[in-house]
N, C-alpha and C positions, 0 to 999 in steps of 0.2 A: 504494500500500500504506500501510496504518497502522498509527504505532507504536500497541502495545498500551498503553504510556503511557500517551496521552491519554484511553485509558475511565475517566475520572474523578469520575463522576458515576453514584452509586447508585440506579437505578430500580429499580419495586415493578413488575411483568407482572400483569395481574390478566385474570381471564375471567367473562364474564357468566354468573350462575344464573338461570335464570328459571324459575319456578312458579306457579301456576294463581293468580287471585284469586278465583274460586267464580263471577264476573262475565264470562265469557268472556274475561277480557286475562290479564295475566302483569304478575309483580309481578319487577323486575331488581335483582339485590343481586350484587356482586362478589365474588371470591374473589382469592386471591393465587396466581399459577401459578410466578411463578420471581421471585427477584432478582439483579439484572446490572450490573455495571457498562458504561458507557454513554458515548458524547463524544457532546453534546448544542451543536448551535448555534443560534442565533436569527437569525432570514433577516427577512423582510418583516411588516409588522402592518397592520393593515388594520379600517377602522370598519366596525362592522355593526350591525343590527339582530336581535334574536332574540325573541322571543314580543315585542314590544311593548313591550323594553330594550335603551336604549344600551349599546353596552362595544365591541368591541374583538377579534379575533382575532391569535394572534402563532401565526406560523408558523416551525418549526423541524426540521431535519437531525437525526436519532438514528441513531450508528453502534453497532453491539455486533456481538461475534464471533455466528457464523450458527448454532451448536451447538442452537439452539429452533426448534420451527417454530413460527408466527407465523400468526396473520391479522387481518384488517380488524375484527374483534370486539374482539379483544384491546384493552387501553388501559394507558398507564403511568403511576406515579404518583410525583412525587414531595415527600413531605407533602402539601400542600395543594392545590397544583399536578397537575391532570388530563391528561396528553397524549393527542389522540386521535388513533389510526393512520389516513393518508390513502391509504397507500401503502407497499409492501414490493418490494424486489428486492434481488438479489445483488449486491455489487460483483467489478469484475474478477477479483480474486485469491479469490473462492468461500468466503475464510476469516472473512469480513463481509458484514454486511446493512448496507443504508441504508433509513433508514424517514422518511417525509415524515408530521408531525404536528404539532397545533395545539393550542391553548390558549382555550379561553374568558376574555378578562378583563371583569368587569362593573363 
């Protein structure tokens, strides 16, 4: 179980809009769906390559009470820093989520 304490950390919930580009694609802009406080840890990083640039992924734990539902769309933000959801399940005690996401750094 977790104390409620440790949600110390303010993240932004945001969800994708998507709309026609007249070009057969879609054009994706964010919205803001909820803000939450959050205990956020940092686990593993890892080098990668992504279009053809070096940087970096960091991978990280996001616990928040379970009162939203949530999916893999979803993404958090906090300022500048994008987290994207890898993963969602409940923990034992049903009254928390643990969410497995990451970080682009370039």
């Amino acid at each position: 179980m977790i104390d409620p304490g440790q949600l110390k950390t303010r993240l932004v919930i945001q969800h994708p809009i998507e709309t026609p580009d007249g070009q057969g694609g879609v054009v994706r802009t964010w919205t803001t769906f909820a803000t939450v406080w959050a205990q956020v840890t940092p686990l593993a990083a890892r080098r990668d390559v992504q279009a053809d640039a070096d940087g970096a992924t960091q991978d990280y734990r996001i616990v928040l009470r379970s009162n939203l539902s949530l999916t893999l769309q979803h993404r958090f933000s906090d300022g500048a820093r994008i987290y994207r959801i890898v993963a969602i399940r409940e923990r034992d005690d049903r009254r928390f989520i643990e969410i497995d996401a990451d970080v682009r750094i370039s």
